[in-house]
C-alpha positions in Angstrom: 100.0 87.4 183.3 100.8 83.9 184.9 97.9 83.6 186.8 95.6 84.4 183.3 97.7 81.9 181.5 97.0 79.2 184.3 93.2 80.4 183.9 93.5 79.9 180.3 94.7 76.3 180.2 92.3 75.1 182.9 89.7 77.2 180.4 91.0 75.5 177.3 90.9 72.5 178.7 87.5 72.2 179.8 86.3 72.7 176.5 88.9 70.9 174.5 90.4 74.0 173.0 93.8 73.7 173.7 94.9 74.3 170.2 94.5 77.9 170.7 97.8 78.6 172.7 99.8 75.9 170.2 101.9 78.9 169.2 102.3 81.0 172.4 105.8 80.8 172.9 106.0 82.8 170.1 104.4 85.3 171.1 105.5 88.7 172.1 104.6 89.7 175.8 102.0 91.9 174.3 100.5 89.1 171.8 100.3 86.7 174.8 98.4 89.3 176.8 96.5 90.0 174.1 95.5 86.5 173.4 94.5 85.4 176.6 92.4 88.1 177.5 90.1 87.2 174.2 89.9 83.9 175.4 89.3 85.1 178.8 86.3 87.2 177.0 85.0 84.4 174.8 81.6 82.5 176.6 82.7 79.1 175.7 79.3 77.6 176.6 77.5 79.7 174.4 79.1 79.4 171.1 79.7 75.6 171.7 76.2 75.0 172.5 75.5 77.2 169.6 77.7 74.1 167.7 75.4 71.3 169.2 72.0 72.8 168.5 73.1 73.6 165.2 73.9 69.8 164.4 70.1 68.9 164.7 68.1 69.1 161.7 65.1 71.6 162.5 62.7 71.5 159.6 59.8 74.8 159.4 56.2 73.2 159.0 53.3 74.5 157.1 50.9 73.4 159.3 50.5 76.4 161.4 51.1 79.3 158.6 48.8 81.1 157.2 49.2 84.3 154.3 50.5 87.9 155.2 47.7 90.4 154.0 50.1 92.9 151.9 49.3 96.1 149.6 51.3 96.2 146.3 52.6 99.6 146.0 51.9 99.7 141.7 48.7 99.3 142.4 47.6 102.3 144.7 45.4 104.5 143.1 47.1 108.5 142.7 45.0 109.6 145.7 45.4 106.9 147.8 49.3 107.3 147.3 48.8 111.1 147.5 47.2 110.8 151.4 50.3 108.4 152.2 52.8 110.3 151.0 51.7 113.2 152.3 51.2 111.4 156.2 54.8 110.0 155.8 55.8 113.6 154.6 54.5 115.3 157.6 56.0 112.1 159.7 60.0 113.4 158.1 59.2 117.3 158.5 58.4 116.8 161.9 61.5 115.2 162.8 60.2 111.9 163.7 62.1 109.4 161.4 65.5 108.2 161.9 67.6 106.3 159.4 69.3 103.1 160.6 72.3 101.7 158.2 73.4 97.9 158.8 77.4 98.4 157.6 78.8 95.8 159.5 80.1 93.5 156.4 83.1 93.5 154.5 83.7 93.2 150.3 85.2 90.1 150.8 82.9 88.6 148.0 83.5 91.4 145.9 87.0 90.6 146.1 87.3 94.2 147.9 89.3 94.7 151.0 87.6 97.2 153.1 84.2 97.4 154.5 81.6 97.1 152.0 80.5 100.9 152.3 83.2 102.1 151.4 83.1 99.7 148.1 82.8 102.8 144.9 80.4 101.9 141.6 81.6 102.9 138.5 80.0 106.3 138.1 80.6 109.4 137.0 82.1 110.5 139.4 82.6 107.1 141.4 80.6 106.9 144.3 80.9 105.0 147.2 77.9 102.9 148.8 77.7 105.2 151.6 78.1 108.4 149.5 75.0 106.8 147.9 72.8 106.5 151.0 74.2 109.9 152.1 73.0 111.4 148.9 69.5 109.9 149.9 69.4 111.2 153.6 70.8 114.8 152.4 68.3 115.4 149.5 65.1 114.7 152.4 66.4 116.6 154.9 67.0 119.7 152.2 63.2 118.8 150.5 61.7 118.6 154.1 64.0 121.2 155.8 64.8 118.6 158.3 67.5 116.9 160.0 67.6 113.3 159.9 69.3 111.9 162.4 72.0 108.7 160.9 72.9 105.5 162.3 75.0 103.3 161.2 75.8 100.0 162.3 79.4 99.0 161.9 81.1 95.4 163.1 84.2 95.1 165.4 86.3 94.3 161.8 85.2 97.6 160.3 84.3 100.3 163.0 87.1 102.6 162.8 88.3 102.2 159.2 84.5 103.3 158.2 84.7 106.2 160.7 87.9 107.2 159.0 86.4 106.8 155.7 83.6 109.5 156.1 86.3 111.8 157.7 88.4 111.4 155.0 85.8 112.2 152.7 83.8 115.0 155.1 80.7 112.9 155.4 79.9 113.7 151.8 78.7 116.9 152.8 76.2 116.0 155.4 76.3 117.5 159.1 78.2 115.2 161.0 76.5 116.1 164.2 73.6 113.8 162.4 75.6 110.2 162.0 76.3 107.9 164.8 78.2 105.0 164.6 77.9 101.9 166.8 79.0 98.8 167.1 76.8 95.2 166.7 78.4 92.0 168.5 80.7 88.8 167.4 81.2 85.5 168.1 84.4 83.0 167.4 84.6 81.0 164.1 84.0 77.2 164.5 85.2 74.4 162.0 83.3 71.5 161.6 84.7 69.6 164.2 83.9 72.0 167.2 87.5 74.0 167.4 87.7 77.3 167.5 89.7 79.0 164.8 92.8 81.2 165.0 93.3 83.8 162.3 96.4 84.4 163.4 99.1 83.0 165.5 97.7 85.2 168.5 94.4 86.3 167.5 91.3 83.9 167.5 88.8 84.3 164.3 85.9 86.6 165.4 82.8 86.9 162.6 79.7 89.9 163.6 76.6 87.9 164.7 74.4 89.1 162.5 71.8 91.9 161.7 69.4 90.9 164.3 72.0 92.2 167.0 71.0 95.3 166.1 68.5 96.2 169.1 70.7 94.9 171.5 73.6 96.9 170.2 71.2 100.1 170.5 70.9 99.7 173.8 74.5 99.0 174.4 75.3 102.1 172.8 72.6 104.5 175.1 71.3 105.1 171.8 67.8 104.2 172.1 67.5 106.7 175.4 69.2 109.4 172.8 66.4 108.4 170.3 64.0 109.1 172.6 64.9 112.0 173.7 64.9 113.4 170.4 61.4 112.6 169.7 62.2 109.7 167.2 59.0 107.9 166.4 60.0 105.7 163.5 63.5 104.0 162.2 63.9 102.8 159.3 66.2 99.9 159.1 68.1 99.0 155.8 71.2 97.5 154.4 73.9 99.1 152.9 74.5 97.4 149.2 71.3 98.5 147.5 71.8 101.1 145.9 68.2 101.7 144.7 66.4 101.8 148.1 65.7 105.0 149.2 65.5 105.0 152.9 63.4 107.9 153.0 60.6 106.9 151.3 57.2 109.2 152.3 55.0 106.7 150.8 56.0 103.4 152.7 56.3 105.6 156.0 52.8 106.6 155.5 51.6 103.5 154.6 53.0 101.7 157.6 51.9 105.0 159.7 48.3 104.4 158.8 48.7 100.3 159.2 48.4 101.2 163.2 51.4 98.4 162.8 54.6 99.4 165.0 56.5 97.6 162.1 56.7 97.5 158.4 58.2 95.8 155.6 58.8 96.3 151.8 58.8 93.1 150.2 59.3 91.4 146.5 57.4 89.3 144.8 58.7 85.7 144.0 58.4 85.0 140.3 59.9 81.0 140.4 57.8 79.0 142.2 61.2 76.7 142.7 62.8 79.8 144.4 63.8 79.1 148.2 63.7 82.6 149.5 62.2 82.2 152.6 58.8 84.3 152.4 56.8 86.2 154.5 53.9 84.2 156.2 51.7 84.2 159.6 52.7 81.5 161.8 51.1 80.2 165.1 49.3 83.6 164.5 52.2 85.9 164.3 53.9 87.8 161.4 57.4 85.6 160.6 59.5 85.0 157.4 59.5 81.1 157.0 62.4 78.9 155.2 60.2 77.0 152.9 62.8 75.4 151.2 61.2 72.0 152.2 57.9 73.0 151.0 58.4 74.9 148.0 55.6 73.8 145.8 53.2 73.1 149.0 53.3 77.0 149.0 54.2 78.6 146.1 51.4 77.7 144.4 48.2 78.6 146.8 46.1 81.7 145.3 43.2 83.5 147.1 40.0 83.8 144.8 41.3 86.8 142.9 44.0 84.6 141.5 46.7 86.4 143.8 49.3 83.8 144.8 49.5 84.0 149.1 52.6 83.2 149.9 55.6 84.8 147.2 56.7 87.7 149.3 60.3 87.6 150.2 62.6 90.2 152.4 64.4 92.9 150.8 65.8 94.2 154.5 63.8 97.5 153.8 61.9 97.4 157.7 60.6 100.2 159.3 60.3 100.1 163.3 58.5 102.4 165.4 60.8 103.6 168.5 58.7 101.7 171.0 59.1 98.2 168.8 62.7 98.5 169.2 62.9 99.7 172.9 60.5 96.2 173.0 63.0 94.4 171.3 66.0 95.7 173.5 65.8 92.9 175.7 64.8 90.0 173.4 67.3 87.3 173.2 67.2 86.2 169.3 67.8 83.2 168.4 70.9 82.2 166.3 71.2 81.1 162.8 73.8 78.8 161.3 76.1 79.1 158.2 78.6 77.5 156.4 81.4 79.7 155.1 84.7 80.1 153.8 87.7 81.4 156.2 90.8 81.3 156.4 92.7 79.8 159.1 96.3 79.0 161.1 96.9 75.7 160.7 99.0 73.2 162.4 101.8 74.5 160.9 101.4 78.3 161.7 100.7 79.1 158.8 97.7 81.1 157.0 95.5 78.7 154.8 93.1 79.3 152.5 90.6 76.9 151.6 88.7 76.0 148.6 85.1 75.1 149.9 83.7 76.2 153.1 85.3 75.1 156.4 83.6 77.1 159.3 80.6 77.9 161.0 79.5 81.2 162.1 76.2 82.4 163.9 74.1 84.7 162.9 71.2 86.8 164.3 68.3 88.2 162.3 66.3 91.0 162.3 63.5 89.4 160.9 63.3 87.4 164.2 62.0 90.3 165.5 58.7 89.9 163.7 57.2 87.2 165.4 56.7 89.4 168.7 54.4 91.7 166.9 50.9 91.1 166.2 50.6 92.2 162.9 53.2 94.2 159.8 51.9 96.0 157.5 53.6 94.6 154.1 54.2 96.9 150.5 55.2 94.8 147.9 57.7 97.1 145.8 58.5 96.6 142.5 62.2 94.8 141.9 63.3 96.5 139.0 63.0 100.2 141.0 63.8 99.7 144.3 65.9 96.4 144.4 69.8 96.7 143.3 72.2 95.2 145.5 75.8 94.4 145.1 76.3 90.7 146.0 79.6 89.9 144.3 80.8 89.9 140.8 78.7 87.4 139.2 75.2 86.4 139.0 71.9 89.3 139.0 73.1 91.2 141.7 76.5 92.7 140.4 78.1 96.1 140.3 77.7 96.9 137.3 73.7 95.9 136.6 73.3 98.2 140.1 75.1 100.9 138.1 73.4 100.6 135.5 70.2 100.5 137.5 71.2 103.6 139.8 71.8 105.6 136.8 68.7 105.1 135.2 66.8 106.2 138.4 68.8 109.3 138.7 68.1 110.3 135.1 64.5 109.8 135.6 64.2 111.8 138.6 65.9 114.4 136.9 
């Protein structure tokens, strides 16, 4: 251990981290081991170049984006939405759709400690986010006498305590054999002035890296080989807070099926032209989702000659990938996205502090960033008040109780 901790100096010392073995001496031989091999793991260049680039001030530009042709879903005529359903049917009956779950958050902002699955509505009885995707996955695989293969995406923070959770509650009746759990990535926590952060007196502050690690992960895990040799044709990727979004859904499987696209997307519509939810767009030719917060009104505005406004689809994180988009996106490095959070940290002092406005930076990958490597997605605009209820925190349009209520409603009316 002598010969690490010498390593670890001269490491902390090139890259002005010294701070993180303030408190080492009082340490127990097994919190000092611990400690220094996380540092020892920790790619020092990366994150603090991460910190640099992230400093500069990259604005998108509308110069090069052009609209995303897209099909709303409401208005499909009954045969057209017959022949998709029925193509995405035979896609699920034939066991080549997979259902891939991005679980790697915690209920932090829900002030809930636990992963965010594992966060119950108030139903009757109480169910669990996951118990509410479960449900989904179980009632197509007994309608299509199928079964669907389950992944679920879980962070470093959460991995076992979700596994423990569906044992605990027997995977909510469905076959475990069918749910796979794997891991995404994380990177350290960085404060504003470029120093790591320790979450405890021996631990360094780890955040996942985002959704977009989610190919990378796959492959990892062997599990795009295991996909493959399953027959998998199509995944469909989804988070795990809205509790309307059927993952399963024949029609949108059919519809991207017949796109010829290898990817998909259900989208919203953007009612306030002031909104800045980045929207889906062509740029430099390609399918992307563009931050147009600096060109709100430049965009929101533009119709076609129908009167359909062009660019007021945003991202509800309902994707669907086709097995050889994702082996394609394996070996893609994403780029990394900035933000600003709240985290506690082990000050000076050695003690735990909690602050009142954001302090930290972590980086994030997307899965959106995925997009831009395809030639074309097909797009179904969905309709928010039936397929969009997720659980955000305790205040504001996305609730726990408005997604009850919501959830409810749906299963009453497909009763």
């Amino acid at each position: 251990m002598d010969d690490n901790l010498d390593i670890v100096k001269n490491l902390l010392k090139k890259y002005n981290q010294e701070h993180l073995l303030q408190f080492y001496s009082e340490l127990t031989e097994k919190q000092k081991s611990n400690l220094l091999n996380q540092i020892l793991d920790i790619d020092f260049e990366q994150i603090l170049c991460l910190y640099e680039k992230s400093k500069l001030d990259v604005l998108d530009s509308t110069e090069e984006a052009e609209p995303l042709y897209y099909t709303d879903k409401s208005n499909l005529s009954e045969t057209r939405k017959k022949t998709l359903y029925n193509l995405g049917t035979k896609a699920i009956k034939s066991g080549k759709v997979g259902v891939i779950t991005l679980a790697g958050g915690q209920g932090s902002r829900l002030g809930f400690n636990g992963p965010k699955g594992t966060f119950c509505l108030e139903l009757t009885p109480k169910k669990s986010l996951f118990e509410i995707l479960c449900d989904y996955i179980k009632t197509a695989s007994s309608k299509f006498k199928v079964n669907i293969p389950w992944y679920i995406m879980t962070s470093t923070n959460n991995h076992f305590e979700t596994i423990s959770f569906f044992e605990k509650n027997n995977y909510f009746g469905y076959d475990r054999t069918n749910v796979t759990f794997f891991t995404q990535g994380n990177l350290p926590i960085i404060d504003v002035n470029g120093k790591l952060v320790l979450s405890d007196i021996h631990k360094v502050l780890f955040a996942s890296n985002g959704n977009g690690n989610l190919f990378s992960a796959l492959r990892r895990a062997n599990l795009i080989s295991s996909m493959s040799r399953q027959k998998l044709q199509w995944l469909f990727v989804g988070g795990v807070d809205n509790v309307l979004l059927d993952p399963l859904d024949p029609i949108f499987i059919g519809y991207t099926i017949n796109s010829k696209c290898e990817i998909g997307s259900k989208t919203l519509f953007k009612e306030s032209p002031t909104d800045t939810s980045w929207i889906f767009a062509r740029k430099y030719g390609k399918p992307s989702i563009v931050d147009c917060e600096n060109f709100v009104e430049q965009l929101s505005e533009i119709k076609d000659s129908k009167g359909n406004y062009l660019y007021r689809d945003v991202n509800m994180l309902a994707h669907l990938f086709s097995l050889n988009a994702i082996k394609k996106m394996a070996n893609i490095v994403f780029p990394y996205h900035r933000a600003f959070r709240k985290n506690a940290f082990i000050n000076y002092e050695g003690m735990k502090q909690v602050p009142d406005a954001p302090n930290t930076y972590k980086f994030e990958q997307f899965v959106f960033d995925a997009f831009p490597h395809f030639d074309n997605i097909a797009l179904l605009r969905v309709s928010k008040e039936e397929e969009f209820a997720p659980i955000k925190n305790f205040n504001g349009p996305y609730n726990p109780e408005i997604a009850a209520q919501k959830y409810e409603k749906k299963m009453l009316q497909m009763l």
